[in-house]
N, C-alpha and C positions, 0 to 999 in steps of 0.2 A: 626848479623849486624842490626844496627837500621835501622827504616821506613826513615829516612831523610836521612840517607848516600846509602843507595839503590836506594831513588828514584833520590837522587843528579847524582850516576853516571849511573843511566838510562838517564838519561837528557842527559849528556853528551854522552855518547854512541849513541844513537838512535839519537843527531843531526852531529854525522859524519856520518849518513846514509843517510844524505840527498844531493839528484845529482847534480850537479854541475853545471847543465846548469843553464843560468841566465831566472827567470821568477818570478813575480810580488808575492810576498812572503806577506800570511795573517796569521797574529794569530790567537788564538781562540778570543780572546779579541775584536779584528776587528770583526770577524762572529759576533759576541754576539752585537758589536752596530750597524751592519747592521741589525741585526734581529732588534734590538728594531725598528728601522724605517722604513722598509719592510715587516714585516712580518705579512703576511695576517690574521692570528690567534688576536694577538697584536691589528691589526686596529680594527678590528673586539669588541675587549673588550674594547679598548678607545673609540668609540661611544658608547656604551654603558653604560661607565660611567660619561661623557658627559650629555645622558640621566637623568643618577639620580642625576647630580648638577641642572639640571633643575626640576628634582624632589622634590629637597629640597626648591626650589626657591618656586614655586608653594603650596607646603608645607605650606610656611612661608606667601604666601598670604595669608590665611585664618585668622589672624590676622590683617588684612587692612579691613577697613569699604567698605560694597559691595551700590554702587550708580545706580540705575538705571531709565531707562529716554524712554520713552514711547509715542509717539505719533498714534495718529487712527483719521480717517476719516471716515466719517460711511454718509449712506440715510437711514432716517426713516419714516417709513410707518406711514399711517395716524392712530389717535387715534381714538378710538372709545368707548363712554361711555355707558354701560350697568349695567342695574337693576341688582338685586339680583338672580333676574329668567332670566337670560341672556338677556331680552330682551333689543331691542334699540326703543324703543317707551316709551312713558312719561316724566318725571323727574326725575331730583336724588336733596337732597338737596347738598348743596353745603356754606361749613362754610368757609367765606371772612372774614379775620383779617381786624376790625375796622366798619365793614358794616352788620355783622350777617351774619342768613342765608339767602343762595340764591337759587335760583329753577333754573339747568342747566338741558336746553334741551338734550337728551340721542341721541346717536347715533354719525353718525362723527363730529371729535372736529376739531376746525382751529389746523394744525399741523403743524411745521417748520420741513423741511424734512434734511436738512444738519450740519449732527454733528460734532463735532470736542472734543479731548480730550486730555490734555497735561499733562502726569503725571510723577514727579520724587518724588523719596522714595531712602532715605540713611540708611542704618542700619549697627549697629556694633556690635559683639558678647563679652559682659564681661565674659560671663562664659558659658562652655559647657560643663564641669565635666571632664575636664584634659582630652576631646579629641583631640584637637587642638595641644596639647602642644605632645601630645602623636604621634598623624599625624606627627608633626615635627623632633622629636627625630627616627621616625622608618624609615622617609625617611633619613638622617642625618648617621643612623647606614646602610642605603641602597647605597647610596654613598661610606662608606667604604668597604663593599662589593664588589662594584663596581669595586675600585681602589685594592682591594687583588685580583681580576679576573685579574685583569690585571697585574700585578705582578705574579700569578699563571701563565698566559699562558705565560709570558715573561722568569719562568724558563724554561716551558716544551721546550718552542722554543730551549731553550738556551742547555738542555741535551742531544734533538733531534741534532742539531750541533756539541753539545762534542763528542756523538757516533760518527755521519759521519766523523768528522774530527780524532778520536783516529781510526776508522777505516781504514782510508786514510794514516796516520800515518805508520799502522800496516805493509798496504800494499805497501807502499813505501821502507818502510825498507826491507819487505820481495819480492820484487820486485832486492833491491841491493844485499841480499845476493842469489837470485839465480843467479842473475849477474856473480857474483865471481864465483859460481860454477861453469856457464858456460865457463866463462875464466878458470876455473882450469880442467874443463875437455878436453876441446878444446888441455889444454897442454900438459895433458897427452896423447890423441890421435896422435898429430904430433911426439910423442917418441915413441909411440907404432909403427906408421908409418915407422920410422925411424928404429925402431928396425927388422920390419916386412921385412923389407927388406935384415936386416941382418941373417935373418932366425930365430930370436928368438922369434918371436912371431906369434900364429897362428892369420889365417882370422878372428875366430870364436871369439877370444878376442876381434879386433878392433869392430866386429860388436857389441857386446855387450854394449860396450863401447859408440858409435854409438846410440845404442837406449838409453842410458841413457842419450845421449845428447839430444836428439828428446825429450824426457819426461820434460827433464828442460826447452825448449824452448817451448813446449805446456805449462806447469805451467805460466813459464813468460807471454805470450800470456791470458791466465786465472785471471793472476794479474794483468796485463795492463786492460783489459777490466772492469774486478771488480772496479780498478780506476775510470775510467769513469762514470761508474754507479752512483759512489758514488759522484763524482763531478758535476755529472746532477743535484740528488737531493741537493744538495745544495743551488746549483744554482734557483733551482725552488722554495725552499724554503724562499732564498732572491731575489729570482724576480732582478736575475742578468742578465743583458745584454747578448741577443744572443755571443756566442763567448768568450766571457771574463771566463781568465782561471788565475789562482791561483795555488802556491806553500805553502805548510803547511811549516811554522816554528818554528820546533820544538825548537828552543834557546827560545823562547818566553815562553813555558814550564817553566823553571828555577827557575821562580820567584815563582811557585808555590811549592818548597822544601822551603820557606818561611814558606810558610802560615802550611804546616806540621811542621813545628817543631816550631812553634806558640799553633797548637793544636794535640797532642799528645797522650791524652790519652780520653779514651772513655765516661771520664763524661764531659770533655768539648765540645764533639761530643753534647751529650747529652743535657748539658747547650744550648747550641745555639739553636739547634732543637725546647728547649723548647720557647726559646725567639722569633724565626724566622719563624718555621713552619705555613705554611699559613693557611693550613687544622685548626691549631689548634686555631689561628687568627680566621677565620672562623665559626668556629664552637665556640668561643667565644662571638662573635658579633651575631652569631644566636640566642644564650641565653638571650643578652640583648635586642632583637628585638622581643622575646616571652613573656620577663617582659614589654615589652613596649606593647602589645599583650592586655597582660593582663587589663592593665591598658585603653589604647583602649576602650577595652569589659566593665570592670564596668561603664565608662563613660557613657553608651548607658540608662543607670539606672539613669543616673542622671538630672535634669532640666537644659534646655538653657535658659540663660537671655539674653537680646541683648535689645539696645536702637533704637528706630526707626523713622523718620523726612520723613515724606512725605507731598507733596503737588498736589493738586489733581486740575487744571481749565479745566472744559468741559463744552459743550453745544450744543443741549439749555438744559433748565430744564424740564427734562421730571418725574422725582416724583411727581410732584404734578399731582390732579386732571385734571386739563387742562394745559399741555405743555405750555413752559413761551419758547421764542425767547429769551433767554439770556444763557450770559456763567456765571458759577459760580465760584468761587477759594475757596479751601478749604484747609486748611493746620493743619498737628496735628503733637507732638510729645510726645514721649510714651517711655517704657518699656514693651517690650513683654518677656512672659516666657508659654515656651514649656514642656510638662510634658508628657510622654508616662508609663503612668501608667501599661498598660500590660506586661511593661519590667521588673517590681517585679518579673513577675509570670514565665517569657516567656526568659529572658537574666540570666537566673541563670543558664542555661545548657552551655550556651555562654561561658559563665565565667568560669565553669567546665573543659571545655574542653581547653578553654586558658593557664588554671594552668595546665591538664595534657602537653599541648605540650611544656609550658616552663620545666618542669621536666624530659622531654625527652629530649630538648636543650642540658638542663646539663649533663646530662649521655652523650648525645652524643662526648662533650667536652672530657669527662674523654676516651672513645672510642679512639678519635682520636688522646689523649696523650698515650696511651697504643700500637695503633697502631706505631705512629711515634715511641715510644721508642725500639719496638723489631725493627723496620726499621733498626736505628741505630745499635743496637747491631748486626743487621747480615752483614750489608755494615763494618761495624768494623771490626770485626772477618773476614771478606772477603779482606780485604785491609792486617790484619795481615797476612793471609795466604799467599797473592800474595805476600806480601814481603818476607815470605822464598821460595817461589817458584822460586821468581827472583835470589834467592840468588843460591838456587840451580840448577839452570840450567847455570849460570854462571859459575859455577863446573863445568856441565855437558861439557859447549860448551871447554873450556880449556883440559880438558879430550879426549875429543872427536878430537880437532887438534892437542894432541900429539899423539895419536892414529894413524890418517893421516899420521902424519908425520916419525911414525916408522914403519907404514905398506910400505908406500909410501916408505922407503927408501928399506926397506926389499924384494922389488918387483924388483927395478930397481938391484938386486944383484942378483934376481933370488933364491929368500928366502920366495918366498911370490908367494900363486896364485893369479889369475885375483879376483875370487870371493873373496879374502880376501881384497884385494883392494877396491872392489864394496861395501862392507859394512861397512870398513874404510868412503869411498866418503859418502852412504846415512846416516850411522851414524852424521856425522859431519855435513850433510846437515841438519839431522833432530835436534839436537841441535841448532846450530843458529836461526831456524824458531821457536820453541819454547820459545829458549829466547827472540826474537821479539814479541812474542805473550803475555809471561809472563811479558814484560815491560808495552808492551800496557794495559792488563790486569789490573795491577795493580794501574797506572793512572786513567782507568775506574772506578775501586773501590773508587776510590779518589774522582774523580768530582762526584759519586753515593753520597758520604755519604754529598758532597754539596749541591746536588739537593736534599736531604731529608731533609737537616739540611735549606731549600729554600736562601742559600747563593753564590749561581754561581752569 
């Protein structure tokens, strides 16, 4: 039997297992876009990508010309003129533009004590040896990073869900079929009852009978509560309203024997993995962030030019000889260029080690294709397997109710002992639980080789 008519009538099958009471019915589809917008993981990596668009912003200013603007107040102490031999006694000459020299008394000068200075300077960098440009591209490749974090945790959220809810599934289903049992034991007891009184049946049978009912009713007890469990975390997980309670619908299922028989065979598994896998997204974008790395690093080697516009009015004038009471304005503008010459000597190791870590990038890429590829190949092989296992338990469970049902007849003629009965009943019980498990199973396999292939 193929993968797609297996898994079509496990669909079918597994949603008449679901109880009849009316209550507020979620797909997986719903979980999954509640998780996108609850879930704590999620928010968690959208600030944080957030972050690196403001990264990139920031980034991109460093091409904007930087202005800045400067004001001080200052008291200045009085001047005081002294010889060569420090003294403040004598003369000093003193050259006056248009008057010669003059003979200025030594020691304190008239001083204007309250300074003021008012400076703004513009500059803009033309070249800084492809650091700039390099800053912008690694923050740029850091944003998409970003945005694969977030998309990564938005699978795991999303597998973390598949399980609880394929488990929930499991145990629902196996929940209805101890149900039946217990209904089918219950009925046989009230004939043994019946019979017991006819003299055909000893005490010793009803009780056996008796504890096997007690056993089903603790199990069910064990699966009701497992329920629970599993419907907390859920719940915790989408930060669901105290109280608010949910029915899994499994018809919602359905549409996913689609998407199987869409993809089929293991190199389209593979195809996708390679196109979608995050890890290998990732680790792609890591390699270009270690060439941009690189590039970075020689830049460090290279000269900055930058054009520069300042203007400078303070006062008073205190350069000259004797302190002038006046403000002065000065204004220049220029080309400056920056040269760190020890980075010949000293940025070459820099540089060495940029190229080994983008070489590592690369290998790593190839890792994390090698990895995801066996990934695929064993969630493959695992989904093929679950599919004859479903096939064969489905054997199993049909075997097993004819069984019942010849033992069961053979008993009530008095053709059959009690113990042949009891293992007719745990036979049959133990097939249906297993085909419940081998459905769920293999769905499991299903959404696995999604979350590898990062398509849930």
């Amino acid at each position: 039997m193929s993968i797609c008519a297996l898994t079509f009538s496990m669909i079918v099958g597994a949603s008449c297992c679901v109880p009849a009471y009316s209550q507020h019915r979620m797909s997986l589809q719903s979980l999954f876009d509640l998780a996108d917008q609850q879930s704590q993981r999620i928010k968690v990596s959208e600030v944080a990508l957030k972050a690196a668009e403001e990264g990139v912003a920031s980034a991109k200013s460093a091409l904007l010309p930087s202005i800045e603007f400067s004001v001080q107040g200052s008291y200045i102490g009085n001047a005081y003129l002294m010889s060569r031999g420090f003294s403040t006694s004598g003369t000093t000459e003193y050259i006056v533009p248009g008057l010669g020299p003059q003979q200025v008394q030594n020691g304190k000068q008239p001083t204007p004590h309250w300074g003021n200075s008012f400076t703004a300077r513009a500059s803009q960098v033309i070249y800084a040896g492809g650091a700039i440009q390099s800053g912008i591209e690694m923050a740029k490749l850091g944003c998409q990073l970003a945005e694969l974090d977030v998309e990564k945790n938005r699978q795991e959220a999303r597998f973390l869900l598949t399980g609880y809810y394929l488990d929930l599934c499991k145990l629902q289903n196996q929940s209805k079929v101890i149900a039946k049992n217990i209904e089918l034991t219950e009925r046989v007891l009230e004939q043994m009852k019946a019979r017991r009184e006819q003299g055909t049946v000893l005490k010793n049978d009803i009780t056996r009978y008796e504890l096997q009912l007690q056993s089903l009713l603790l199990t069910k007890t064990k699966i009701d509560d497992a329920q629970k469990i599993i419907r907390h975390q859920i719940s915790t997980t989408l930060h669901l309203p105290e109280g608010e309670d949910f029915e899994v619908d499994m018809q919602s299922l359905e549409e996913e024997d689609m998407a199987l028989k869409a993809l089929t065979s293991e190199e389209s598994w593979q195809q996708t993995a390679a196109e979608n896998n995050i890890d290998i997204r990732k680790a792609s974008l890591a390699t270009e962030m270690s060439e941009q790395q690189v590039r970075s690093t020689r830049a460090a080697s290279r000269p900055s030019v930058a054009v520069v516009v300042e203007n400078d009015l303070s006062g008073p004038y205190t350069s000259d000889l004797i302190p002038k009471n006046a403000n002065v304005n000065v204004w220049f503008v220029g080309i400056g260029v920056k040269y760190n010459l020890s980075s010949l000597w000293k940025n070459k190791h820099n540089i060495r080690k940029a190229k080994h870590e983008s070489t590592q990038a690369r290998e790593k890429v190839q890792l994390a294709r090698e990895g995801i590829e066996t990934g695929v190949q064993a969630s493959y092989t695992k989904l093929l397997t679950s599919s004859v296992e479903v096939g064969t338990q489905e054997k199993q469970v049909k075997l097993a109710d004819q069984n019942y049902a010849v033992v069961k007849n053979r008993y009530d003629n008095d053709l059959a002992l009690l113990t042949d009965m009891l293992d007719a009943s745990n036979m049959k019980l133990t097939a249906d639980m297993a085909l419940v498990n081998a459905r769920i199973n293999m769905l499991y396999n299903y959404f696995k080789l999604k979350y590898i292939t990062n398509t849930l």
